[in-house]
Residue frames relative to the residue before (quaternion, step in Angstrom):
aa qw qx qy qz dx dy dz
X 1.0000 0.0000 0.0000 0.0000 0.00 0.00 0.00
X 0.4899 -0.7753 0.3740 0.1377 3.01 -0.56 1.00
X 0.3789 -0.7757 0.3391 0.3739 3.81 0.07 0.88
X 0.3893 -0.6599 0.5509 0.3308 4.06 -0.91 0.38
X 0.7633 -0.5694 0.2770 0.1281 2.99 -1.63 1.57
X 0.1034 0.8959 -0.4028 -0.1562 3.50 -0.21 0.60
X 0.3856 -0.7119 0.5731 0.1271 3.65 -0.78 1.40
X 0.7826 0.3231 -0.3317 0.4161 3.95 0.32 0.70
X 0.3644 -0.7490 0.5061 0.2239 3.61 -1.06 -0.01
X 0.3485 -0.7850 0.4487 0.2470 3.84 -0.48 0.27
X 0.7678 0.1479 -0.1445 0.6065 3.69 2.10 0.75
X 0.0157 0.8650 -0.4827 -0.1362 2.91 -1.25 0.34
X 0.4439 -0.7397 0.2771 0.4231 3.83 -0.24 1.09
X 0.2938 -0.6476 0.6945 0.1092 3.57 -1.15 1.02
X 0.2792 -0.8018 0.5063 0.1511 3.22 -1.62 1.06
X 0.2846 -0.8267 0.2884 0.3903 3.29 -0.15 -0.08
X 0.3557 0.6399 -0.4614 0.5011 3.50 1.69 0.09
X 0.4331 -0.7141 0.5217 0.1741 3.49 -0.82 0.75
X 0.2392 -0.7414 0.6194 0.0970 4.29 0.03 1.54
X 0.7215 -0.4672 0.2771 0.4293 3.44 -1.57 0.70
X 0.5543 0.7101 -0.3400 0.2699 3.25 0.90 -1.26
X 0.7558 0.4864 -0.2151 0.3820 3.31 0.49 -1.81
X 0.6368 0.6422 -0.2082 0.3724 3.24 1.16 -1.36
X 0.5846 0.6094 -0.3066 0.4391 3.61 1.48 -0.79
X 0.7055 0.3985 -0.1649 0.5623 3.33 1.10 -1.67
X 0.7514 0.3784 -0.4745 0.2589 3.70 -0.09 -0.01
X 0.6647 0.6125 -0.1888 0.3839 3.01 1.81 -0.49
X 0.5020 0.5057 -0.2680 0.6484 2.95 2.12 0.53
X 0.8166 0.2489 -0.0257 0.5201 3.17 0.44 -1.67
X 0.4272 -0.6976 0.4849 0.3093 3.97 1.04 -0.40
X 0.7990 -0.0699 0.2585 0.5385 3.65 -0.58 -1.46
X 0.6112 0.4861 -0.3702 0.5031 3.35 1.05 -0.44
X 0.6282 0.2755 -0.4398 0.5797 4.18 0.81 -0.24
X 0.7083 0.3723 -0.5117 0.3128 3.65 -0.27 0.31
X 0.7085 0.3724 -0.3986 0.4477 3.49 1.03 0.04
X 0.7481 0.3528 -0.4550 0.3299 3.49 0.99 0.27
X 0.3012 0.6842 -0.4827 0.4562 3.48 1.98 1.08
X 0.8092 0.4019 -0.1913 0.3835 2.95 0.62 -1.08
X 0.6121 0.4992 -0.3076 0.5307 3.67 1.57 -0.04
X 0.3903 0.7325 -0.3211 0.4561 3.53 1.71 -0.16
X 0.7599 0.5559 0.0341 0.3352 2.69 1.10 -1.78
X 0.6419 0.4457 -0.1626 0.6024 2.96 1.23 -1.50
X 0.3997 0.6467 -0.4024 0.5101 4.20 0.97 -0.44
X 0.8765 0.3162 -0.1288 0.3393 2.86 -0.44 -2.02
X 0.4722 0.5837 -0.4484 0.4850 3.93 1.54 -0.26
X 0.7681 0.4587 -0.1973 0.4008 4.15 0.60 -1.33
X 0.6747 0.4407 -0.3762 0.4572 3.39 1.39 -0.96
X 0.5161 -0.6195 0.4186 0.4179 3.78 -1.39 1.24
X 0.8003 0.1612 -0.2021 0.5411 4.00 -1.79 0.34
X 0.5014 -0.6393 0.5494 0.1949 4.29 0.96 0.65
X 0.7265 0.2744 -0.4139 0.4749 3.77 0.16 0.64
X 0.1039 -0.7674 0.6287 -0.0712 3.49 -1.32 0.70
X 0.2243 -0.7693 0.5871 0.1148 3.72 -0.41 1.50
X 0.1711 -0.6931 0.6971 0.0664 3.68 -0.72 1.06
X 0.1356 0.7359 -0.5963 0.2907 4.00 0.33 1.48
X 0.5767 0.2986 -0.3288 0.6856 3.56 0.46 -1.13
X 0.5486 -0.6065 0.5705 0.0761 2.39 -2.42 0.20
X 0.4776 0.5934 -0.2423 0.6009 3.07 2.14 -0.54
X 0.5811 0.6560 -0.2145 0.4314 3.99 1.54 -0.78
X 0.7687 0.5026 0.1083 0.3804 2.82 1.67 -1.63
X 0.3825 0.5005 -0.2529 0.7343 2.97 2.36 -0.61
X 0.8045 0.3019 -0.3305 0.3905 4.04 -0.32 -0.94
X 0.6348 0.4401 -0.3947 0.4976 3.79 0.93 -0.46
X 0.7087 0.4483 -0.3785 0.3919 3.77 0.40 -0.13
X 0.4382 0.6709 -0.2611 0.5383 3.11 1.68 -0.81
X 0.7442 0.4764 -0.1460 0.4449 3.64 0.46 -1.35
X 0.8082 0.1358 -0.1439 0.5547 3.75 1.21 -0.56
X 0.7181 -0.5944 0.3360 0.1346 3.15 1.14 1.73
X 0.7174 0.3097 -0.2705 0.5624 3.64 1.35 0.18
X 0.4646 -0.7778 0.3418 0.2495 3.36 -1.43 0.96
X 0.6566 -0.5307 0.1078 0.5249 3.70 -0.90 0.72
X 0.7328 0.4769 -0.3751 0.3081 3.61 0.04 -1.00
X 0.8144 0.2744 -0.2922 0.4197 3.55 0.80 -0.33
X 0.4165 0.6711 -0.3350 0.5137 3.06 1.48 0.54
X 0.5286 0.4406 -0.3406 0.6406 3.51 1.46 -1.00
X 0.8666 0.2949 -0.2936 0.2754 3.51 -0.42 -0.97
X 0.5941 0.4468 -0.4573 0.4881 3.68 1.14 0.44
X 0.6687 0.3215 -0.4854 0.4624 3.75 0.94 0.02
X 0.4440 0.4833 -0.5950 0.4639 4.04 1.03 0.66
X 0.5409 0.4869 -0.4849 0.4849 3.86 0.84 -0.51
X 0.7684 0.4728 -0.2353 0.3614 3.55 0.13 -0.79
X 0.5496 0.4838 -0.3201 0.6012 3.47 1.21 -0.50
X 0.6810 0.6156 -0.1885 0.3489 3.66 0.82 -0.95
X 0.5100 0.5722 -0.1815 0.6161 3.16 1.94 -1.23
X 0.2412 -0.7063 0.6250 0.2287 3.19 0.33 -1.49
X 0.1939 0.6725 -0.5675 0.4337 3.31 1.45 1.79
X 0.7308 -0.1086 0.1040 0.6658 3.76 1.50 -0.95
X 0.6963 -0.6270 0.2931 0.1902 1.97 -1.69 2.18
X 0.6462 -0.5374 0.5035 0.2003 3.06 -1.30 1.83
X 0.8188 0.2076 -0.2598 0.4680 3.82 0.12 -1.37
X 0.4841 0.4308 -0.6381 0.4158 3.49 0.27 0.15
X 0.7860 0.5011 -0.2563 0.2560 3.33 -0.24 -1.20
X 0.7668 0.3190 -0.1803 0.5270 3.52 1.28 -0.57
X 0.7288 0.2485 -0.4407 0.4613 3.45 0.60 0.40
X 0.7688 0.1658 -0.1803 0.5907 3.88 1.34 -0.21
X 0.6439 -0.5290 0.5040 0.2269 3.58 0.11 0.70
X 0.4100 0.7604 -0.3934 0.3146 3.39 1.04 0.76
X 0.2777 -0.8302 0.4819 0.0391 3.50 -0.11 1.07
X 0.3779 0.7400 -0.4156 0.3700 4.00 0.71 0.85
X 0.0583 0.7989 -0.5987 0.0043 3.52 -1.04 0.96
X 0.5031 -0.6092 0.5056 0.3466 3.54 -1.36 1.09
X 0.6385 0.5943 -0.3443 0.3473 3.30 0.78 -1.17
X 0.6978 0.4108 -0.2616 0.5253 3.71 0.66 -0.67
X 0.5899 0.5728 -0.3905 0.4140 3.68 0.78 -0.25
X 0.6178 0.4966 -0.3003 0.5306 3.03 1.11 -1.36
X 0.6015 0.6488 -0.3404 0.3185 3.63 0.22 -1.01
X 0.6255 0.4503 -0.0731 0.6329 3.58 1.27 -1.74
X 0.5460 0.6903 -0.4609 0.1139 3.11 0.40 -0.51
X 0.6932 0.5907 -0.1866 0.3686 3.29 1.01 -0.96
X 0.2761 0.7603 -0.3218 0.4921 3.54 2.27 -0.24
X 0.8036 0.1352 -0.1011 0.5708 3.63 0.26 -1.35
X 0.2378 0.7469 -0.6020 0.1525 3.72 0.54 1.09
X 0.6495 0.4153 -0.2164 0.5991 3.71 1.69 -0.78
X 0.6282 0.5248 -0.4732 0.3255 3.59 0.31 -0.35
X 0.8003 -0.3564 0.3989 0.2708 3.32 -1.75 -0.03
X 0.8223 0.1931 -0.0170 0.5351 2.80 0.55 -2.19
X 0.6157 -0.5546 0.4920 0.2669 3.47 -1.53 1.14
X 0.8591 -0.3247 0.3860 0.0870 3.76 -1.32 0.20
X 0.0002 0.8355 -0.4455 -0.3218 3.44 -0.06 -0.59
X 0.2571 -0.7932 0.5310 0.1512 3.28 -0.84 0.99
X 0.6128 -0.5118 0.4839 0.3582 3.49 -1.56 0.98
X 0.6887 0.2897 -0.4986 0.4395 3.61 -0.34 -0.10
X 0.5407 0.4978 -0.4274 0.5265 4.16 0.56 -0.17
X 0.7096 0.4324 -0.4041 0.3823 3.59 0.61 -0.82
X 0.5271 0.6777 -0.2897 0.4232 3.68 1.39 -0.99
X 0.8413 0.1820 -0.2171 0.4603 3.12 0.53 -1.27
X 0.4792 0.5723 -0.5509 0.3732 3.27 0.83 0.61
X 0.6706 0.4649 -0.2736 0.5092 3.75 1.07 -0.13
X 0.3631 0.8862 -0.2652 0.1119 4.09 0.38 1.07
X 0.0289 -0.8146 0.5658 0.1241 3.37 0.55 0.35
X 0.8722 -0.3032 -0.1278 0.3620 3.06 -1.39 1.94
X 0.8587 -0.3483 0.0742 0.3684 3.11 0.59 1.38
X 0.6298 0.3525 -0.3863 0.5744 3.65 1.53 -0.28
X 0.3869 -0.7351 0.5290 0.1733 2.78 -1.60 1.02
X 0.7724 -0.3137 0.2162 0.5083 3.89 -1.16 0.32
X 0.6926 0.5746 -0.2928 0.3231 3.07 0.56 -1.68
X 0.6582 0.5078 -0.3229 0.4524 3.74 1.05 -1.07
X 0.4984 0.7246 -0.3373 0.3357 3.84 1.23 -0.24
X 0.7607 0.3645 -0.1077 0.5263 3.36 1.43 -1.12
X 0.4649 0.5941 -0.5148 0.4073 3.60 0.94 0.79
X 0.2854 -0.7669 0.5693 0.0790 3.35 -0.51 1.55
X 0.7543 -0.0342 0.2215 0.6170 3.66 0.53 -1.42
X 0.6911 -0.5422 0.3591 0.3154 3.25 -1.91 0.66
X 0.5012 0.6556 -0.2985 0.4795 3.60 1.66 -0.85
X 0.7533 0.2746 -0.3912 0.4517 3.75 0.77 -0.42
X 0.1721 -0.7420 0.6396 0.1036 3.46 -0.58 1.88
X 0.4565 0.3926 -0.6411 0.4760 4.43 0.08 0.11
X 0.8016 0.3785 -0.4176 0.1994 3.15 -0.62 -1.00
X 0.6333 0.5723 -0.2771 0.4412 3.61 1.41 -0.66
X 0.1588 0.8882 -0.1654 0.3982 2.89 1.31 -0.51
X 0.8747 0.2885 0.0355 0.3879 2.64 -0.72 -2.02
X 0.6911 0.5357 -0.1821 0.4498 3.14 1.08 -1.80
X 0.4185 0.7070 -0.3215 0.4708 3.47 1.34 -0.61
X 0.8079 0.2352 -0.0309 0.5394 3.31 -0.14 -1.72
X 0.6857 0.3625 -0.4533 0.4392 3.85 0.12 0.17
X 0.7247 0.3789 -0.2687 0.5090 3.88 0.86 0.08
X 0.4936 0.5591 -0.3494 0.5672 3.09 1.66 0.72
X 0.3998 0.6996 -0.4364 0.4003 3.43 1.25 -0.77
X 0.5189 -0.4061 0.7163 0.2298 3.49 -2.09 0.52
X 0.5479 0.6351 -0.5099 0.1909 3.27 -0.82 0.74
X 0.2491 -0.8904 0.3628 -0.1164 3.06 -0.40 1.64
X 0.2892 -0.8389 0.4269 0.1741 3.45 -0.53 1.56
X 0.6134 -0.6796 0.2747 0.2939 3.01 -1.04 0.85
X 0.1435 -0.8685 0.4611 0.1115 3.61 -1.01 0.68
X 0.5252 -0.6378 0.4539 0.3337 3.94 -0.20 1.09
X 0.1378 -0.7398 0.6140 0.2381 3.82 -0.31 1.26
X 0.6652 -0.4476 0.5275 0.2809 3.33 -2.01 0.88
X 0.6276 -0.5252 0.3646 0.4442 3.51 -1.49 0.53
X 0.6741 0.5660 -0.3485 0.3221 3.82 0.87 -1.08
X 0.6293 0.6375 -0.3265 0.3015 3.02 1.22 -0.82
X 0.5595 0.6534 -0.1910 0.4728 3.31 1.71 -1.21
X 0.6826 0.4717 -0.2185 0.5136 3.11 0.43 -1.70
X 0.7825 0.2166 -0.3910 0.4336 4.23 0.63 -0.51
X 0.6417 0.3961 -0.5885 0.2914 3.55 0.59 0.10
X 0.5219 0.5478 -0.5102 0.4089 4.01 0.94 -0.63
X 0.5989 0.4770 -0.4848 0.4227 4.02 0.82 -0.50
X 0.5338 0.6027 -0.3898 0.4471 3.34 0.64 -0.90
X 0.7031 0.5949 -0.1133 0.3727 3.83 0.37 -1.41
X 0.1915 0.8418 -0.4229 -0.2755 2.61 1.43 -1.41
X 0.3635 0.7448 -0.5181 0.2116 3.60 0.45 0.91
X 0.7387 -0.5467 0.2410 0.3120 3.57 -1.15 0.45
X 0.5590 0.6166 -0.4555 0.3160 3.98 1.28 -0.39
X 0.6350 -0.4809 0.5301 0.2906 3.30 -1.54 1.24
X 0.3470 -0.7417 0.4828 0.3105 3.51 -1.22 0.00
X 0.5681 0.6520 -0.1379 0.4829 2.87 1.62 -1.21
X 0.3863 0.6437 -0.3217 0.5769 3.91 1.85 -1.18
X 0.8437 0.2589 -0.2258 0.4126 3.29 -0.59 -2.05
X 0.5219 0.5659 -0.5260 0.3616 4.12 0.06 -0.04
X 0.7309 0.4735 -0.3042 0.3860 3.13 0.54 -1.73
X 0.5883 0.4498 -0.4537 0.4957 3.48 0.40 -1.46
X 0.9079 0.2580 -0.2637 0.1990 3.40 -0.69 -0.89
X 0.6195 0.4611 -0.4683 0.4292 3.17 1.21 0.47
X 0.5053 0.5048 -0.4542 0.5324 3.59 1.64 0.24
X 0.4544 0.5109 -0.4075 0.6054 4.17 1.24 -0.10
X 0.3230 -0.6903 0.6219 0.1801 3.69 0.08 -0.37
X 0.4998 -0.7218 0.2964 0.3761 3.31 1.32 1.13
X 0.4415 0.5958 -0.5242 0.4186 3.73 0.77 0.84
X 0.3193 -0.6980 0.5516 0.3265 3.74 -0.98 0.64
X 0.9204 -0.1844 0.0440 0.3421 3.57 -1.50 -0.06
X 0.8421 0.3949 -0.0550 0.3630 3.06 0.94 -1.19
X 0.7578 -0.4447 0.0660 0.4728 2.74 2.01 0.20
X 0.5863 0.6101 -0.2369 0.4774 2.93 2.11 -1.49
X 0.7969 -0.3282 0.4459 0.2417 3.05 -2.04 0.66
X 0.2527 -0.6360 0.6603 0.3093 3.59 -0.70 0.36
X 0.3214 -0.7787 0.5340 0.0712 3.56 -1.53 0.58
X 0.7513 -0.1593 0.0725 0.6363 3.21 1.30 -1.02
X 0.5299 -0.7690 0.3319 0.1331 3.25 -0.50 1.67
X 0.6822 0.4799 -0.3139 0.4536 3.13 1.51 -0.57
X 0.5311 0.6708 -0.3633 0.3689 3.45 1.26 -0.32
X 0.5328 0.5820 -0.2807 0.5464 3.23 1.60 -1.31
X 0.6828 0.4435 -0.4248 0.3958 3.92 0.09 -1.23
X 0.7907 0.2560 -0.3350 0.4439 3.73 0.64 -0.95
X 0.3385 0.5233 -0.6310 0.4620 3.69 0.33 0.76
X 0.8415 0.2827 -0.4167 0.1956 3.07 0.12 -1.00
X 0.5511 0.6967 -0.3384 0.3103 3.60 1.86 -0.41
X 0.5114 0.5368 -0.3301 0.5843 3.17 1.76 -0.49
X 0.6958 0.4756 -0.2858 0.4560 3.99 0.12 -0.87
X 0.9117 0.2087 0.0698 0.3471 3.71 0.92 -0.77
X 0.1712 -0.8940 0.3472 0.2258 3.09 1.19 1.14
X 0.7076 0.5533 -0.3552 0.2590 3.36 1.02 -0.39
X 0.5803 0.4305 -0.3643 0.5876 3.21 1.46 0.18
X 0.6363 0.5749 -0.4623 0.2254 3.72 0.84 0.03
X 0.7244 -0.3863 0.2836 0.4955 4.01 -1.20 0.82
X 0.5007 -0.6485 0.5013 0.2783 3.51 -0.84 0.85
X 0.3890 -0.7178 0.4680 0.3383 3.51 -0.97 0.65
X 0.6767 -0.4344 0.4165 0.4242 3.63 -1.85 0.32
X 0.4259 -0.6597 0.5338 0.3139 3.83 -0.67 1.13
X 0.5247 -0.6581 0.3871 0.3765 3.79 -1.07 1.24
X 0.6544 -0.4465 0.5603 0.2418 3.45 -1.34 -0.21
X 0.3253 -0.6725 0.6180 0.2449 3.57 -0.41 0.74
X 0.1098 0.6165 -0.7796 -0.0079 3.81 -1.09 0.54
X 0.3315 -0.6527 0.6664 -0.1410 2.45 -1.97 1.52
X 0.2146 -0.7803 0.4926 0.3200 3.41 -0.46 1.01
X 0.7233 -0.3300 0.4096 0.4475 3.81 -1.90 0.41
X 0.0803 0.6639 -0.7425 0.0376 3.54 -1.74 -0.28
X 0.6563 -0.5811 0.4811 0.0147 3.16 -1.59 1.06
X 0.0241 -0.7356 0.6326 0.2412 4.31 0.66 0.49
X 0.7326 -0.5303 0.4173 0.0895 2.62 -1.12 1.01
X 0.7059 0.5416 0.0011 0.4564 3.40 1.18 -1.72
X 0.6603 0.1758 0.0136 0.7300 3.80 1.02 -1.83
X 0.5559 -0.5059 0.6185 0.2291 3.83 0.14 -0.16
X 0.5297 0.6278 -0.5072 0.2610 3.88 0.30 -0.69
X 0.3903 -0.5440 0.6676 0.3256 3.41 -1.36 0.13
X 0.0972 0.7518 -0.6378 0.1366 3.36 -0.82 1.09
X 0.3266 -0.7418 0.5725 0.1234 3.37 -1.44 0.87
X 0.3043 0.8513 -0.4258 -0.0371 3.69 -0.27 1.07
X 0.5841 -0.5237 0.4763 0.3970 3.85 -1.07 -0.14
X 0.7510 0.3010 -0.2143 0.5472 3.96 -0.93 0.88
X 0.7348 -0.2995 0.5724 0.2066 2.50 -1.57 -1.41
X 0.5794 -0.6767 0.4163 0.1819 3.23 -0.19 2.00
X 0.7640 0.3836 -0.2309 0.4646 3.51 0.25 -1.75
X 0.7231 0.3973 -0.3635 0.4325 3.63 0.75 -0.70
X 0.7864 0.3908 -0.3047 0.3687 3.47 0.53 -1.04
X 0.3727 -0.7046 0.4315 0.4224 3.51 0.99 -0.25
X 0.7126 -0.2943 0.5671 0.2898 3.36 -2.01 -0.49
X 0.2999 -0.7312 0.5779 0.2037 3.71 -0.77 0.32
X 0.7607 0.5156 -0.1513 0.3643 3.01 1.35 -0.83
X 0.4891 0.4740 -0.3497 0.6434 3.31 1.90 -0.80
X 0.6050 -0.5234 0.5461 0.2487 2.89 -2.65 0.85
C-alpha cells in the first residue's frame, strides 16, 4: 500500500546569525519577536502546502492561539515581516495570506525523496482570485512600470491547471488499476455532496490523490492483501527417514523420496 502524500515537514533549520527580519522584531518586541518568529515558523512547517490565510476571524483566533502571541502585536509583526520580505508582501496585503519563499526554500530539501513537488508561491497566488485576476495584476500602475509587468507576465504563464470533475469511467479504471475496494459511483456522490472540497475546506486538486487517502485512511476500501501461504511443518518418512515437507497425509501422499 502505497504511503499517502505528505504536504508538511516536522522542522525547520534555524540560524543563528541574526537575518534582517529577526533583528526588526526583537528590536521592538525583544524576546517576544523571536518567539513569535519562531512559532510562525514552526505553524507554517505543520500547516499542509505551508501557507495559512488569517481572513476569517475564527482562522485568526486559532493561528494566534497556535503562536502563543496576542492579536494586535501579532498583526503588526507579520506587517514587519511582509515589510522585510520574510512574507510575501502581496499575499499578505490584499488576502491575509501568511506564506514565505524564504522558508520554502529552506524546507525545500524535505520533499527531495517524495513524489509530490513543493509548493510554489506563484501556485499559492493563483490559488487566491477573485474573478480570475490575480493579486499580482493589482499593482500595475502604468505601462512604463516594466518589473511590475514582468512579474504579472511570468505568473500567468505558469502551468497551472484547473481542476476538472473525473467522469465515472475514469474512476471506476483508476480504482481497477488500485485494485482497491471504493465504489465509483459512492466516491462521486460523496464528493459531489462535499462540493468537491476536502476537509478543511480546500479545493480538491487531484482526485486520485483523494482515492488513495482514502485506501490509506480505510482499510476497508484498501487493495485486498496476497492470500497467506499454507506452511506445513517438516516430518520424518517414516520409510527413508528424510526430512520432508508435505501436504495431507503422509500415508496417502507418500514420500518423494521412497520408490
Amino acid at each position: 500500500m502505497a504511503r499517502p502524500e505528505r504536504h508538511d515537514v516536522d522542522y525547520f533549520p534555524f540560524y543563528v546569525k541574526d537575518g534582517k527580519t529577526l533583528f526588526v522584531l526583537e528590536g521592538k518586541y525583544q524576546s517576544k519577536g523571536t518567539g513569535f518568529f519562531c512559532n510562525v515558523m514552526r505553524f507554517l512547517c505543520t500547516t499542509p502546502d505551508h501557507h495559512f490565510c488569517i481572513k476569517d476571524e475564527a482562522d485568526r483566533l486559532f493561528f494566534f492561539t497556535k503562536t502563543h502571541c496576542d492579536e494586535e502585536s501579532g498583526l503588526d509583526m507579520l506587517n514587519m515581516m511582509a515589510t522585510t520580505g520574510k512574507i510575501h508582501k502581496e499575499l499578505w496585503k490584499n488576502n491575509m495570506v501568511i506564506a514565505s519563499q524564504d522558508f520554502l526554500d529552506s524546507i525545500a530539501h524535505a520533499y527531495k525523496n517524495r513524489k509530490n513537488p513543493i509548493i510554489k508561491i506563484d501556485d499559492i497566488l493563483v490559488s487566491y482570485q477573485q474573478n480570475g485576476i490575480t493579486y499580482e495584476q493589482n499593482i500595475i500602475t502604468s505601462d512604463d512600470n516594466t518589473q511590475t509587468k514582468l512579474n504579472y507576465t511570468k505568473l500567468n504563464n505558469s502551468i497551472v491547471k484547473k481542476f476538472k470533475k473525473p467522469s465515472l469511467e475514469e474512476i471506476t479504471l483508476y480504482c481497477q488499476e488500485r485494485k482497491n475496494n471504493i465504489k465509483p459511483q459512492y466516491f462521486i456522490d460523496y464528493q459531489e455532496a462535499r462540493g468537491w472540497k476536502l476537509k478543511g475546506g480546500q479545493k480538491i486538486k487531484d482526485w486520485k490523490a483523494v482515492i488513495r487517502t482514502w485506501e490509506a485512511n480505510d482499510k476497508k476500501y484498501a487493495p485486498p492483501s496476497a492470500p497467506k501461504q499454507n506452511y506445513f511443518e517438516p516430518v520424518n518418512c517414516p520409510k527413508c527417514g528424510k526430512r520432508i515437507v508435505v501436504k495431507g497425509d503422509l500415508t496417502k501422499d507418500g514420500c518423494v523420496y521412497c520408490p
